[in-house]
N, C-alpha and C positions, 0 to 999 in steps of 0.2 A: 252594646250601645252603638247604634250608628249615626252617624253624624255627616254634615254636608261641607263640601271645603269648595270656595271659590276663587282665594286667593294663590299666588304663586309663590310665597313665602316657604320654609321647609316644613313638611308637614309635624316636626317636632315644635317648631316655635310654635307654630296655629295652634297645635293642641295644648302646650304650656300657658301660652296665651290669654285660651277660652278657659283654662281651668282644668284641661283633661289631662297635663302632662302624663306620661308615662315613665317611671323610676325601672334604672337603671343599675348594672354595675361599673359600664365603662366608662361614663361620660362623654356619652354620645359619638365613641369613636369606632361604633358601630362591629366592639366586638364582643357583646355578649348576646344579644339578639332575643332579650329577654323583656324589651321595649315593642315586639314585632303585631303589627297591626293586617287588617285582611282588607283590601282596595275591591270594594264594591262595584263602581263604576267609574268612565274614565278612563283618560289616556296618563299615566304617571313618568315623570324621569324620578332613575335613582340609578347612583351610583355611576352615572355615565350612558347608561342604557332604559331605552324606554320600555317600560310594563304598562300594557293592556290588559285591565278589569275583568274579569275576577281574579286576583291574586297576593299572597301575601309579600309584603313588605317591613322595611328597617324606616323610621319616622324620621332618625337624623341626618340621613341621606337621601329620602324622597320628596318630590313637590308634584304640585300639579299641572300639567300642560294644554289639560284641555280647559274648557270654561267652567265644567263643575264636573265635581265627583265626590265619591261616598265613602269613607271605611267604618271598618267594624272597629272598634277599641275592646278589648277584654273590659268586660264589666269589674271583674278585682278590681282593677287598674285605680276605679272609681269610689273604691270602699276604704275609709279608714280603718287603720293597721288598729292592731290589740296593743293596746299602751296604755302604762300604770298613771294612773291621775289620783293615787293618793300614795300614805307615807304611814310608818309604823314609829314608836320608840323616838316620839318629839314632845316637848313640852306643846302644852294646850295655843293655840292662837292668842294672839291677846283679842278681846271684841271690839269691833271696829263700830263709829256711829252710823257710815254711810258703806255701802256695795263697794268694796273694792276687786280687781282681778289681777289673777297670779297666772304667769306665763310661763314654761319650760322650753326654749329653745333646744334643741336636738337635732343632731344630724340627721335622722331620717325620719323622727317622730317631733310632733306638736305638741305641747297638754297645757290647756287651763282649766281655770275653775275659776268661778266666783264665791266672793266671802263673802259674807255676814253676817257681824255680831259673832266671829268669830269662829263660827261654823260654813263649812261647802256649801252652797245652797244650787251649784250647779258648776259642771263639768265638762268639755271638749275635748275633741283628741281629731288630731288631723296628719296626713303625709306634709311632710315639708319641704314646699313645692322647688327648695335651692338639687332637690333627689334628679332632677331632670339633668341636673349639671354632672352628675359624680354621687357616687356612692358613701364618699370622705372627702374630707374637710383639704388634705395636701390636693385633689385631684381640683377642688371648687379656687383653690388659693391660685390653680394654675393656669384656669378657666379667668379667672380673675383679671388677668392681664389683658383680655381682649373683651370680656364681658361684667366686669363691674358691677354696672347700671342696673342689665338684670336680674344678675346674682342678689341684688340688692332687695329689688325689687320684688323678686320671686319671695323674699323671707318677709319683706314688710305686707305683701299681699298674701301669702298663708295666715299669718298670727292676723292680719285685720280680719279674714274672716272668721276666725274661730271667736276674734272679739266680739264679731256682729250676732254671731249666737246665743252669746252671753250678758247680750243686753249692755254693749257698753256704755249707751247713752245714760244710765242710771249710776253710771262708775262714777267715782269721786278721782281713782289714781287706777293705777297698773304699774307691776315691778313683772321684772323678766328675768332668768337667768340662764346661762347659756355657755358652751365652750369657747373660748377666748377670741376664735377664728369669727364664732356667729355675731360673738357682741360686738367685734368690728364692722363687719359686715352691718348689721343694725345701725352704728352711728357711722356711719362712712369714713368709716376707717379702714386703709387699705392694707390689708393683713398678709401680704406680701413677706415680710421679715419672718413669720411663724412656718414657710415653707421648704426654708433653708438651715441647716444647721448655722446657729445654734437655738433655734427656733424661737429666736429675742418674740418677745409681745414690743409689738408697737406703743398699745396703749391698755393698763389693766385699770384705770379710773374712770370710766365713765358720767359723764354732767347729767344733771335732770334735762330732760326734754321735754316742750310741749308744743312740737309740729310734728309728731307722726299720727297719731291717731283722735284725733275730735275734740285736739287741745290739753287733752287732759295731762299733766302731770306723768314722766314716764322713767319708773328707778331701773338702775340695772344693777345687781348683784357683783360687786368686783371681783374681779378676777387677779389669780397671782401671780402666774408666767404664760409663757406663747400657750404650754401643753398642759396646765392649768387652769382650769378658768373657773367663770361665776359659778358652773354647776356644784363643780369643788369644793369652793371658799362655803356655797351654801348649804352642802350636805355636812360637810364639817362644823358647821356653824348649830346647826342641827342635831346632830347627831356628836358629839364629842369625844374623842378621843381618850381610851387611860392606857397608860402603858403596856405593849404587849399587842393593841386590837391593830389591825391592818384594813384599812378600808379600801374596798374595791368599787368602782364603778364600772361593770362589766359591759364591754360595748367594741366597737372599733376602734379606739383607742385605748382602750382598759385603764384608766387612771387608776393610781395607785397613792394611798398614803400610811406612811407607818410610825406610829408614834412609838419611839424606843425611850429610854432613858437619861439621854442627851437631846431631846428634844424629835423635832416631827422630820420627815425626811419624802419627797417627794417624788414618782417618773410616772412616766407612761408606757406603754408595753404594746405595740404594732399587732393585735391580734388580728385586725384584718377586720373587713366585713362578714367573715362566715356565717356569725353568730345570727345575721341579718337574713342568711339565704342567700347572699349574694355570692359567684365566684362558685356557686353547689348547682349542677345541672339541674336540682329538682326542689330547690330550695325556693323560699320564698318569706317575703317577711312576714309578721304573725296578723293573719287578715281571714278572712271566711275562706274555707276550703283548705287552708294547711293546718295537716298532720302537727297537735302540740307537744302532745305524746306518745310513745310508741315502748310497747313491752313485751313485744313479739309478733310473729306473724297472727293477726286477727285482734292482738289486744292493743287498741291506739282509739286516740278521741281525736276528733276534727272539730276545730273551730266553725263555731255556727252550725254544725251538725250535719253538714251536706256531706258527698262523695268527697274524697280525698284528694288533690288534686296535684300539693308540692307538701313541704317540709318545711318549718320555721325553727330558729336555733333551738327550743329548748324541745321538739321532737327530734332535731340532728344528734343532739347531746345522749337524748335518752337511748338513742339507737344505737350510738357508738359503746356505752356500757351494758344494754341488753343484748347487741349482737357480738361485743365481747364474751362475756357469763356464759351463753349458751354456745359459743364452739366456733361460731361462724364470722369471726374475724380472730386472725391474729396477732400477736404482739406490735406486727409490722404494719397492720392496718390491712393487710390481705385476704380476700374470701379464702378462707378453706376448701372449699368447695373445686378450688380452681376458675372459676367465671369472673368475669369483668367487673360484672354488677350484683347487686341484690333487689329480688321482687319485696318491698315491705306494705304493699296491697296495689289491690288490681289496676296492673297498667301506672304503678309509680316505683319509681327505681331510682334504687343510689348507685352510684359507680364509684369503685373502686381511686378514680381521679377524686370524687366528693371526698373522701374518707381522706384521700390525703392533706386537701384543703382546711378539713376537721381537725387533723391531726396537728398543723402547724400553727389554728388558732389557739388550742388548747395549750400546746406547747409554748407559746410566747406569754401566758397567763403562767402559767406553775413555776416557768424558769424566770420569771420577772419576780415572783414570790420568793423565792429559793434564791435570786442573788442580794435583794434584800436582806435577807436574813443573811448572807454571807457578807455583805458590804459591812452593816451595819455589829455582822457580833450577837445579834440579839435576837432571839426565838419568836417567832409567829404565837400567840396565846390565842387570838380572838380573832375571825375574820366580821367587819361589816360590809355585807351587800348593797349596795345603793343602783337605782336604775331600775327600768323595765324589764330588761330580759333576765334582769337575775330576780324579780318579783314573781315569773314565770318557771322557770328553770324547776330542775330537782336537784337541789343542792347534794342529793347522794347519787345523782347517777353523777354530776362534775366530778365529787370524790373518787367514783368508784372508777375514773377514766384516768385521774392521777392530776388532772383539772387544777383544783384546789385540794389541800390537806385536807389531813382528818382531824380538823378541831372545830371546836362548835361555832355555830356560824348564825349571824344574827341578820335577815332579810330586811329592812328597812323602806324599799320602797323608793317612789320617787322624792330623792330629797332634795334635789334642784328644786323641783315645785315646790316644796315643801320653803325650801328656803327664799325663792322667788312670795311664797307667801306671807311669811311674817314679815320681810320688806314691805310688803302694800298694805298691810295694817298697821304698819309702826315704823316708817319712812325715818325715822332717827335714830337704829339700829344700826345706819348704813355704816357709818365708820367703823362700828363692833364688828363689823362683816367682813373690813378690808386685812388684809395682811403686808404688813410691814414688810422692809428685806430682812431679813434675818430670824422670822418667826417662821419656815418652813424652809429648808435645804431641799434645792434640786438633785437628781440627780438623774443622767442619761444612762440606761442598760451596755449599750454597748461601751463603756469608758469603765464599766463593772469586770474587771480581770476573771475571765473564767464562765462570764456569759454564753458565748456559739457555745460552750462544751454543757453546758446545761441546757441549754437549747437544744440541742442535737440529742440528748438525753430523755428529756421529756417528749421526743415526738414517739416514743413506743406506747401501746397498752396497757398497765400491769397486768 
């Protein structure tokens, strides 16, 4: 895609601006270089130093110097990501008389869908354009301090446009659900306190609204603490709990909830952005041209069917237990071979640096599982999957990497949506949705006696 720039503004805001942002893993502090655009024409400053056209460049430290010029933007850049907009293992919708829409707030993914009459009758999915800011919700909370306004804006002008596709004008309501960070961000609320230990929430009730989008009436899903939030309260709402299941929301924060026989018990687990591509030299989030899966050299599927280009979590995932299996990594995450890297098709390669980034998300999931069970006394029986990327994944290559146990494992889908959806058909649910104090116990991993040594455990292979 090439595109003309006239103003002197940095060439990241212009293109955030116009709608082109480019997602990132640093937060535009110009060090992962995975934002990196090609200067057409034109005299450019960046970085201190002037570049003359033709050449490439970093968007959050370039501008333009002369009176106009051109870059290329990678066409990806432009495509929305593969993200789950339905749900498995929920009771039926109730029928609604009039169109309502359900919205899925997400750190680096979008999803609606329109209802009626209690059936989907149509679907969106967009990058979430706060991705320009930071990769994670701690990195946007710190962005936050000097950028608010836009951070703000960035999330209320993605979800408006996914509205406009969806016909909102025909809406009667819209309910939203989201991580505790985003639902502030959405009512301006400045989520500042979710940054710092003890990662208090500011605010987990959010009011009905109707000045964001065409008037209309706008719920939000409650949320239960900072590291909590609406996605939580509504996949659990959703999906219920019996003693023994362990429900996972696999992502960059991995929430976790474990209902034992003293009641429900709560953390979040630091896996990191891996899962996303982000932080993986060859990674990428799940979009046309990344590798989904991979089961050896020559047997892998590419989203949308073209040439292979990067890697998305649930092809990372499959690689680290197929290049396990067959010889070619060891316990330690190491090629055999002795080489740096691994070719896993033409002209795309992991490194040995990826694999360890692999290693440390996967790690922060299993030892977060394993100190539950030791915190609490009480055995894993059941896991539930909620989210995108575990709607995606192969729940036996995660097994077979030490990921998650070997107990049966139940995929359920996007159930933030899910529960962002029965909110907009039946807006008088919202109180059955909130959580009390004392109907779910926090707890932080590191305050879990014996944590780093399970940590540091689970970063091998079996």
């Amino acid at each position: 895609m090439v595109i003309e720039v006239t103003t002197r503004e940095l060439l990241s805001e212009f293109l955030r601006r116009t709608g082109r942002g480019l997602p990132g893993d640093c937060g535009e502090n110009r060090g992962c270089g995975k934002c990196s655009v090609r200067l057409l024409s034109g005299l450019w400053e960046s970085g201190g130093k002037l570049l003359r056209a033709p050449c490439a460049a970093v968007p959050c430290v370039t501008r333009l110097e002369s009176c106009i010029g051109t870059v290329e933007v990678p066409e990806q850049a432009s495509g929305a990501p593969k993200v789950s907009a339905d749900w498995d293992h929920t009771a039926p919708l109730p029928r609604n008389e009039a169109p309502v829409i359900a919205v899925d707030m997400g750190t680096t993914t979008l999803a609606a869908v329109r209802i009626e009459e209690g059936r989907i009758t149509a679907s969106e999915t967009a990058l979430d354009g706060q991705c320009a800011f930071g990769d994670n919700v701690m990195t946007r909370i710190a962005r936050s301090r000097e950028s608010f306004g836009e951070l703000r804006n960035a999330l209320l002008d993605s979800i408006g446009a996914l509205l406009e596709k969806l016909e909102v004008e025909i809406a009667r309501r819209i309910a939203v659900a989201g991580n505790t960070t985003l639902c502030c961000f959405l009512h301006g609320v400045d989520p500042a306190p979710i940054g710092t230990a003890p990662f208090a929430a500011p605010q987990v009730l959010f009011p009905e609204r109707r000045d964001l989008w065409n008037g209309l009436p706008v719920y939000t899903v409650p949320c239960i603490t900072g590291l909590l939030g609406g996605d939580i309260a509504g996949g659990l709402h959703e999906c219920p709990l019996e003693i023994g299941d362990l429900f996972i929301d696999l992502g960059t924060n991995c929430e976790m909830v474990f209902r034992t026989p003293e009641g429900l018990i709560g953390t979040s687990a630091a896996a990191g952005p891996a899962f996303e591509g982000c932080g993986i030299s060859c990674g990428s989030r799940a979009e046309p041209g990344a590798v989904d899966h991979w089961h050896g050299p020559g047997n892998f599927s590419v989203i949308g069917g073209s040439e292979p280009r990067t890697l998305c979590g649930s092809g990372l995932l499959d690689f680290l237990a197929a290049a396990r299996q067959a010889g070619i990594l060891s316990a330690a995450g190491r090629f055999t071979s002795g080489a740096s890297f691994f070719e896993i098709a033409p002209g795309l390669t992991v490194t040995e640096g990826d694999v360890a980034e692999l290693l440390k998300a996967k790690a922060a999931v299993a030892a977060a599982v394993a100190a539950l069970e030791k915190h609490t006394g009480f055995a894993v029986r059941r896991l539930k999957l909620a989210g995108g990327f575990s709607r995606y994944m192969d729940a036996d290559s995660a097994r077979r990497i030490g990921m998650l146990p070997d107990l049966p494992v139940l995929s359920c889908g996007n159930l933030s949506l899910a529960g962002a959806a029965r909110l907009a058909c039946a807006p008088e649910l919202l109180p059955e949705m909130a959580f009390p104090p004392g109907k779910l116990r926090e707890t932080h991993l590191n305050d879990i006696p014996g944590f780093p040594e399970l940590f540091t455990a689970a970063l091998k292979l079996p």
